[in-house]
PyMOL commands that place a pseudoatom at each C-alpha (Angstrom):
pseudoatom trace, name=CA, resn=UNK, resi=1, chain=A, elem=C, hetatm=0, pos=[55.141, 184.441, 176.920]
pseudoatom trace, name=CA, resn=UNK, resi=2, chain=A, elem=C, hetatm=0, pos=[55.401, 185.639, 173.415]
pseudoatom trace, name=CA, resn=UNK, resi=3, chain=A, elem=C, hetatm=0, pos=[56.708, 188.748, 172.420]
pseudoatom trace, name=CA, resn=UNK, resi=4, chain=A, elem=C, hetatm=0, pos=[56.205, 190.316, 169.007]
pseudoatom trace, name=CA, resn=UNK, resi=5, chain=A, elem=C, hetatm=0, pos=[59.029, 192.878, 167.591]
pseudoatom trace, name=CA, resn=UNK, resi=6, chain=A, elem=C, hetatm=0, pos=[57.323, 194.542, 164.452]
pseudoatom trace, name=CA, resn=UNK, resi=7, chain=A, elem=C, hetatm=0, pos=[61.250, 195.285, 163.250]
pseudoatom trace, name=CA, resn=UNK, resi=8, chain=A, elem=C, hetatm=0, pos=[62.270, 191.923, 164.130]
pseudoatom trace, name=CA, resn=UNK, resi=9, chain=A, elem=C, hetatm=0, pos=[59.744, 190.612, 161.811]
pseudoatom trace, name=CA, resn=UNK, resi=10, chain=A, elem=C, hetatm=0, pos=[60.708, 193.088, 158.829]
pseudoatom trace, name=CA, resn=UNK, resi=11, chain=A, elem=C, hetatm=0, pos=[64.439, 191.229, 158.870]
pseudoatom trace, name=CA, resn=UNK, resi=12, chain=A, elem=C, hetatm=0, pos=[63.478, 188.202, 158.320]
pseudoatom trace, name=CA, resn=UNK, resi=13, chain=A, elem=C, hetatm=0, pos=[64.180, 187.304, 162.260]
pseudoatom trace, name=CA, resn=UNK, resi=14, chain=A, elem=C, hetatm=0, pos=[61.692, 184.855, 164.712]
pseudoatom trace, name=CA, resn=UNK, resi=15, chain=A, elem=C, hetatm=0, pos=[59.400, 187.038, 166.508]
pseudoatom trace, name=CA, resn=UNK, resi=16, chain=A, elem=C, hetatm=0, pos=[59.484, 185.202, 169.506]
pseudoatom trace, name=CA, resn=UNK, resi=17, chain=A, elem=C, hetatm=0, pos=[61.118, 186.266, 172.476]
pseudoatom trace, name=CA, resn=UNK, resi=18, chain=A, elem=C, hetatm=0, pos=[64.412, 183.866, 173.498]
pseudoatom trace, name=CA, resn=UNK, resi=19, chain=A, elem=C, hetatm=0, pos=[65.298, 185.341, 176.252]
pseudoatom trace, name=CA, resn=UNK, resi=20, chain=A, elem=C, hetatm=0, pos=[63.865, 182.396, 178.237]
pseudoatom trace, name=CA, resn=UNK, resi=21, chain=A, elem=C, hetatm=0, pos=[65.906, 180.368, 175.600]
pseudoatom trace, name=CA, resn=UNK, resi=22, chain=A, elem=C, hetatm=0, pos=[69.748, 179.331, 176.782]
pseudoatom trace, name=CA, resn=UNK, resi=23, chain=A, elem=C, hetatm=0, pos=[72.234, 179.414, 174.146]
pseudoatom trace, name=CA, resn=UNK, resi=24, chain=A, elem=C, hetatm=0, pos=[72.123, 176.314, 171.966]
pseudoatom trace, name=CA, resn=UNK, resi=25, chain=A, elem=C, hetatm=0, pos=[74.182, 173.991, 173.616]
pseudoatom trace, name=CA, resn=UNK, resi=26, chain=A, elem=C, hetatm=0, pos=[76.385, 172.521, 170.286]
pseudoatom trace, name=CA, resn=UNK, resi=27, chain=A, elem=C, hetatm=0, pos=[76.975, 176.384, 170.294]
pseudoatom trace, name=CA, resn=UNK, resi=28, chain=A, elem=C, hetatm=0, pos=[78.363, 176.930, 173.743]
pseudoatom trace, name=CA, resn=UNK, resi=29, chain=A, elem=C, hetatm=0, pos=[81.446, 174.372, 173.002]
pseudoatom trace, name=CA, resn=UNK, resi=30, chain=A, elem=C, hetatm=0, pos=[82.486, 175.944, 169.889]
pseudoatom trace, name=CA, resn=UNK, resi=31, chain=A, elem=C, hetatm=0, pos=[85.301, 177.981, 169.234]
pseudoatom trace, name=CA, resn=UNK, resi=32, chain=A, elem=C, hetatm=0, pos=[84.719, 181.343, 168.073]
pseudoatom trace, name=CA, resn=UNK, resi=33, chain=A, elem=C, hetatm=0, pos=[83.235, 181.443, 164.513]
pseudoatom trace, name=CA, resn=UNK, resi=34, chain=A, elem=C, hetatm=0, pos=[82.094, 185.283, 164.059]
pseudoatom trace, name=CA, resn=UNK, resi=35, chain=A, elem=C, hetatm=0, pos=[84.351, 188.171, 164.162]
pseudoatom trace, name=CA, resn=UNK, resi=36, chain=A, elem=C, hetatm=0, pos=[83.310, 191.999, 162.952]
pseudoatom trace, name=CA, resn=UNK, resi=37, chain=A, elem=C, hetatm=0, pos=[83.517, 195.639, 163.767]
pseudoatom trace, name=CA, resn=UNK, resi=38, chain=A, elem=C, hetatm=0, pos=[80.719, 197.878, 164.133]
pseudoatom trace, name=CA, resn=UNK, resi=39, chain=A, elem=C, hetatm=0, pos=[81.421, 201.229, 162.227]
pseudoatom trace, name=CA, resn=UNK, resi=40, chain=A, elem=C, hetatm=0, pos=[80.976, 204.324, 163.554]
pseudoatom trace, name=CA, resn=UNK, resi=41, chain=A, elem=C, hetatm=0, pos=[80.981, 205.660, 167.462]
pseudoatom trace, name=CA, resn=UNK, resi=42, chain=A, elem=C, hetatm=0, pos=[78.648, 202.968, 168.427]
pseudoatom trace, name=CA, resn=UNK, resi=43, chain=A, elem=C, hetatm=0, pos=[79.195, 202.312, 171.912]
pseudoatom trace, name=CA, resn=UNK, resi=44, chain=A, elem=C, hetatm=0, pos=[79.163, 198.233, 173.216]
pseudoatom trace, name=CA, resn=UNK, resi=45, chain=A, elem=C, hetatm=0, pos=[77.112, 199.360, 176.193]
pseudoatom trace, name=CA, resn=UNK, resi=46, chain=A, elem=C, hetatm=0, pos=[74.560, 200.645, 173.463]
pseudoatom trace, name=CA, resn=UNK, resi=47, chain=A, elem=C, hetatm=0, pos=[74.891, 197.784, 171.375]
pseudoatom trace, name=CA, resn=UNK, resi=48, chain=A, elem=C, hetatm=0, pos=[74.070, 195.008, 174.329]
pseudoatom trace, name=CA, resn=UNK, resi=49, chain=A, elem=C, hetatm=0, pos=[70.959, 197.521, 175.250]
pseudoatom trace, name=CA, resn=UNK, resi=50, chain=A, elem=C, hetatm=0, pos=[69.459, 197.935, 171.875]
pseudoatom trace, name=CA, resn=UNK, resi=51, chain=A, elem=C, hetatm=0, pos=[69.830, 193.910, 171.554]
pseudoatom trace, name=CA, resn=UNK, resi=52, chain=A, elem=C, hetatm=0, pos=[68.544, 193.343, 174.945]
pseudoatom trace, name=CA, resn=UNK, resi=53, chain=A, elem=C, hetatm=0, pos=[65.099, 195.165, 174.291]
pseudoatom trace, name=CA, resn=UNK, resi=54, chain=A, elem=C, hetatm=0, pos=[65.324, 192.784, 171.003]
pseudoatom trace, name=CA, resn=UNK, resi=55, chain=A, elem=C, hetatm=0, pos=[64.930, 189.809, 173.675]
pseudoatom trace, name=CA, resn=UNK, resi=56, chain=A, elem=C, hetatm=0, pos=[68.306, 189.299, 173.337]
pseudoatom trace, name=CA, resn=UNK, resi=57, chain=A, elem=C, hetatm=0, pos=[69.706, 188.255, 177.100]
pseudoatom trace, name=CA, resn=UNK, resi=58, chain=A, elem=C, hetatm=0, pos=[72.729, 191.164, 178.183]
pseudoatom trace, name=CA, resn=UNK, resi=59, chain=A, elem=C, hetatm=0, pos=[75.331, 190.872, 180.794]
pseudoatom trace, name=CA, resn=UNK, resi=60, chain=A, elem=C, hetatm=0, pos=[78.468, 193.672, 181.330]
pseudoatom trace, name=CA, resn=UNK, resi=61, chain=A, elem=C, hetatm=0, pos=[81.743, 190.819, 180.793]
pseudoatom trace, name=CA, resn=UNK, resi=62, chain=A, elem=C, hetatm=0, pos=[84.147, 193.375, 182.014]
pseudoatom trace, name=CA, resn=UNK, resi=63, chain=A, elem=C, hetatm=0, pos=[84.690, 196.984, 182.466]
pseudoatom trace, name=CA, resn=UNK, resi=64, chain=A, elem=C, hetatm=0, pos=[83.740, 198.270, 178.988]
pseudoatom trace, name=CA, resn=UNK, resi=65, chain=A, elem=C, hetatm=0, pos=[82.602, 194.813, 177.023]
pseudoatom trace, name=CA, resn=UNK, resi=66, chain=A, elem=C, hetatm=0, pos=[79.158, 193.399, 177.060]
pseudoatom trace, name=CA, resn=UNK, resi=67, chain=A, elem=C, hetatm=0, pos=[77.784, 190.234, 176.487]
pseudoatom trace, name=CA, resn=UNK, resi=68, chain=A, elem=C, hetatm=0, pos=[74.596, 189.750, 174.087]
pseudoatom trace, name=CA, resn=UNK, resi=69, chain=A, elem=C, hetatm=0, pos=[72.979, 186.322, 173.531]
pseudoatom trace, name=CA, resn=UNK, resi=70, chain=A, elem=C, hetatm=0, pos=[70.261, 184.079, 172.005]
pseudoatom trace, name=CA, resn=UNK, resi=71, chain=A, elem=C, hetatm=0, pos=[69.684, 180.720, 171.164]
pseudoatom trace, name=CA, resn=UNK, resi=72, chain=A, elem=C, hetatm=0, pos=[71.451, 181.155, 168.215]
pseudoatom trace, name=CA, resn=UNK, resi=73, chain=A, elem=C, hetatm=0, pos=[74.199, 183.625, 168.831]
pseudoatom trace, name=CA, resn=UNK, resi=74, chain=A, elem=C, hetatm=0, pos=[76.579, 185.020, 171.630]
pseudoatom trace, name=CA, resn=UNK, resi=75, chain=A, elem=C, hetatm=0, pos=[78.932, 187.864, 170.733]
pseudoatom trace, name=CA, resn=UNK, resi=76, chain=A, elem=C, hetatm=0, pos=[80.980, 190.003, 173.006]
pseudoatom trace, name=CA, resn=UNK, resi=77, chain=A, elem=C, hetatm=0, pos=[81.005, 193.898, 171.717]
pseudoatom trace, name=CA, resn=UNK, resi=78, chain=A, elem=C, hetatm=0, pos=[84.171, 195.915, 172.766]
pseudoatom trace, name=CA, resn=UNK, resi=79, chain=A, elem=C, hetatm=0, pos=[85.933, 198.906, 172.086]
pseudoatom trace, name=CA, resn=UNK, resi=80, chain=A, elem=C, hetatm=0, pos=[89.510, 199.158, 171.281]
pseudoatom trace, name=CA, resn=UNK, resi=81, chain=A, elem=C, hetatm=0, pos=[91.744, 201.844, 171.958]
pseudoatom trace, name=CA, resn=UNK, resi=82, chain=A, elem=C, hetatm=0, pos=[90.774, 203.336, 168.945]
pseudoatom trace, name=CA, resn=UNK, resi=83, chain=A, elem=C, hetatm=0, pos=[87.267, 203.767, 169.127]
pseudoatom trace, name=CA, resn=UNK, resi=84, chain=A, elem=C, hetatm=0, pos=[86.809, 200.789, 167.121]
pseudoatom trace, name=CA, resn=UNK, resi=85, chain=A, elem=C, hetatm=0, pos=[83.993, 198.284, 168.412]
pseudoatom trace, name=CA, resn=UNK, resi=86, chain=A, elem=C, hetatm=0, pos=[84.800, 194.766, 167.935]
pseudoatom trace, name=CA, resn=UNK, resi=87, chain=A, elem=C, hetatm=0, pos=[82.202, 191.414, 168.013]
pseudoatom trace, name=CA, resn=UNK, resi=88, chain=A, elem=C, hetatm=0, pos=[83.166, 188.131, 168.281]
pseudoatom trace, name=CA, resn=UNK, resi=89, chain=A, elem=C, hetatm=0, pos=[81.668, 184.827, 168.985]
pseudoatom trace, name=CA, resn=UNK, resi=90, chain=A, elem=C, hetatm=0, pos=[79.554, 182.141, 168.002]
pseudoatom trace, name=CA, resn=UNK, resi=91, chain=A, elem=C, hetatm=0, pos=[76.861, 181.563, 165.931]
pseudoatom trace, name=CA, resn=UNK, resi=92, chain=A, elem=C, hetatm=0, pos=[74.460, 179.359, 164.075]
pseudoatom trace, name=CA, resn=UNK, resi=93, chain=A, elem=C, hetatm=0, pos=[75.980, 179.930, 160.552]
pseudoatom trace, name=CA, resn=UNK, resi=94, chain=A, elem=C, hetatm=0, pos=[72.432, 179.508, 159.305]
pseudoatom trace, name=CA, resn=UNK, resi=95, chain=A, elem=C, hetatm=0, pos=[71.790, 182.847, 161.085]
pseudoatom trace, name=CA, resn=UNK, resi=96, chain=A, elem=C, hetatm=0, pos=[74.107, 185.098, 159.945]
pseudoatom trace, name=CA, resn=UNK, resi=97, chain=A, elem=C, hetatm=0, pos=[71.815, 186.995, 157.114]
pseudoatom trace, name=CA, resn=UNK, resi=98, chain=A, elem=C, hetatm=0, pos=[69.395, 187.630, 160.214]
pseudoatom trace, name=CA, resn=UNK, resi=99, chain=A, elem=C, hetatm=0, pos=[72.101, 188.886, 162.184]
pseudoatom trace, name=CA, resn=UNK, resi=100, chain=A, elem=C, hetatm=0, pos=[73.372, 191.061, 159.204]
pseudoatom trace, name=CA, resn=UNK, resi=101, chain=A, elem=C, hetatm=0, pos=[69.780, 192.419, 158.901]
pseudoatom trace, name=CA, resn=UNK, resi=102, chain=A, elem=C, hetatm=0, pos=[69.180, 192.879, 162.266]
pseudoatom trace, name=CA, resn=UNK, resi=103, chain=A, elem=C, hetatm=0, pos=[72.291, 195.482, 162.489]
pseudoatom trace, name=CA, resn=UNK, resi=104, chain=A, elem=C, hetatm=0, pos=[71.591, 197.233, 159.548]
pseudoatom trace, name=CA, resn=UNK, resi=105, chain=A, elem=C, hetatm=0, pos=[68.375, 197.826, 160.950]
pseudoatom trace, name=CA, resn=UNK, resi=106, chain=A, elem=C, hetatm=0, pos=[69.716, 198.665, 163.956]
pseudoatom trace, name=CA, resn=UNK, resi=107, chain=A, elem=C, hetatm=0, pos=[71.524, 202.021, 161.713]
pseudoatom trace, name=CA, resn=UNK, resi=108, chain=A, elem=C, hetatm=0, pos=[75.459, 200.330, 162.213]
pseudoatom trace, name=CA, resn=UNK, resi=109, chain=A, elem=C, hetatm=0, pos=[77.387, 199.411, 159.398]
pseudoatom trace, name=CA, resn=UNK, resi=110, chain=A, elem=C, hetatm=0, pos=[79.147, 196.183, 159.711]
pseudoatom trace, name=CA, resn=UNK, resi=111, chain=A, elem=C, hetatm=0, pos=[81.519, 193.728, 158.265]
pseudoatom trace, name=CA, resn=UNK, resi=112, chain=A, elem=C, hetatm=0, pos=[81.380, 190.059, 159.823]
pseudoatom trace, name=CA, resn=UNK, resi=113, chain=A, elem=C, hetatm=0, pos=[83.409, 187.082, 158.941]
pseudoatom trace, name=CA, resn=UNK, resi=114, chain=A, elem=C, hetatm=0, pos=[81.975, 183.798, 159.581]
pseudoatom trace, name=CA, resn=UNK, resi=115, chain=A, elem=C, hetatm=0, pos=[85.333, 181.019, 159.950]
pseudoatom trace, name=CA, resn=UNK, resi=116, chain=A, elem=C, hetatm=0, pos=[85.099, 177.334, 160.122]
pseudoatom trace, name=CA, resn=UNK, resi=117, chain=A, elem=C, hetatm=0, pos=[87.031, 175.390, 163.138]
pseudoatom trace, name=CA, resn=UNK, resi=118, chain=A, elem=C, hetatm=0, pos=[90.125, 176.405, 161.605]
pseudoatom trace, name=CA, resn=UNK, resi=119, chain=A, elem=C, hetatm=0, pos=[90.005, 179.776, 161.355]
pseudoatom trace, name=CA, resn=UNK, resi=120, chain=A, elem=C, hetatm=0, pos=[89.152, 180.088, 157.801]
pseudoatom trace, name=CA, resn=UNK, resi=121, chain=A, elem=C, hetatm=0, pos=[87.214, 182.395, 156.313]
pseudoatom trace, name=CA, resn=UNK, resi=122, chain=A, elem=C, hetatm=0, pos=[83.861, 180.763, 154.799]
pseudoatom trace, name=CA, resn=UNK, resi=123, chain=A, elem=C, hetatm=0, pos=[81.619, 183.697, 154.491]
pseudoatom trace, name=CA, resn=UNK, resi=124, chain=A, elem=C, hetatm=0, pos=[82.271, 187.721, 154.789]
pseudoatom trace, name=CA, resn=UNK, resi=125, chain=A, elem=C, hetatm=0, pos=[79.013, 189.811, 155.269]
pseudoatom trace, name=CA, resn=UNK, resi=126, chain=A, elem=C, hetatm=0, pos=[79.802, 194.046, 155.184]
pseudoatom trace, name=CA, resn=UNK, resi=127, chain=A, elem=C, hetatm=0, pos=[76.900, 196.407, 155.326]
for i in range(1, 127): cmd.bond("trace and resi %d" % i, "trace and resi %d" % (i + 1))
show_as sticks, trace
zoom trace
């Protein structure tokens, strides 16, 4: 079944729905390559919702850290101590513009840092 997302298609993002898509699997063996904060008092049980009606597939990974995934990107969203929510994971580095977009639309500044195997820092994104 195809979904259409009017907002999805304004960012530049597939309209289709993946949620019936697993995670690419050359993605699920990598090591983390996307690392950000969301500004702001944004809540990771907000973020994995407003992603999940995005088609995005959801899942609680602890007490206060969610899970949000596609075919082309997994993060985990957390909250530190501080109030400050974290994301980290893996993604398609072809897709990191979308995901960029996709938060902005959203109404969260962001800054994202895409690393190579080694942990160094190929691309910064900050919105």
């Amino acid at each position: 079944m195809n979904v259409e997302y009017p907002i999805l298609t304004q960012v530049g993002i597939p309209t289709s729905d993946h949620s019936d898509e697993p995670l690419d699997a050359a993605l699920a063996d990598m090591a983390n390559n996307i690392c950000g904060i969301i500004r702001g008092s944004t809540d990771p049980a907000q973020v994995a919702s407003r992603l999940g009606a995005f088609g995005w597939r959801t899942r609680s990974a602890s007490w206060h850290s969610f899970e949000a995934e596609t075919a082309w990107c997994r993060v985990e969203v957390d909250k530190t101590d501080d109030g400050t929510t974290l994301i980290n994971g893996v993604i398609d580095p072809r897709w990191i513009d979308d995901l960029t977009r996709l938060l902005a639309r959203l109404g969260w500044q962001q800054s994202l840092e895409l690393s190579d195997e080694d942990n160094n820092i190929l691309e910064e994104r900050h919105h």
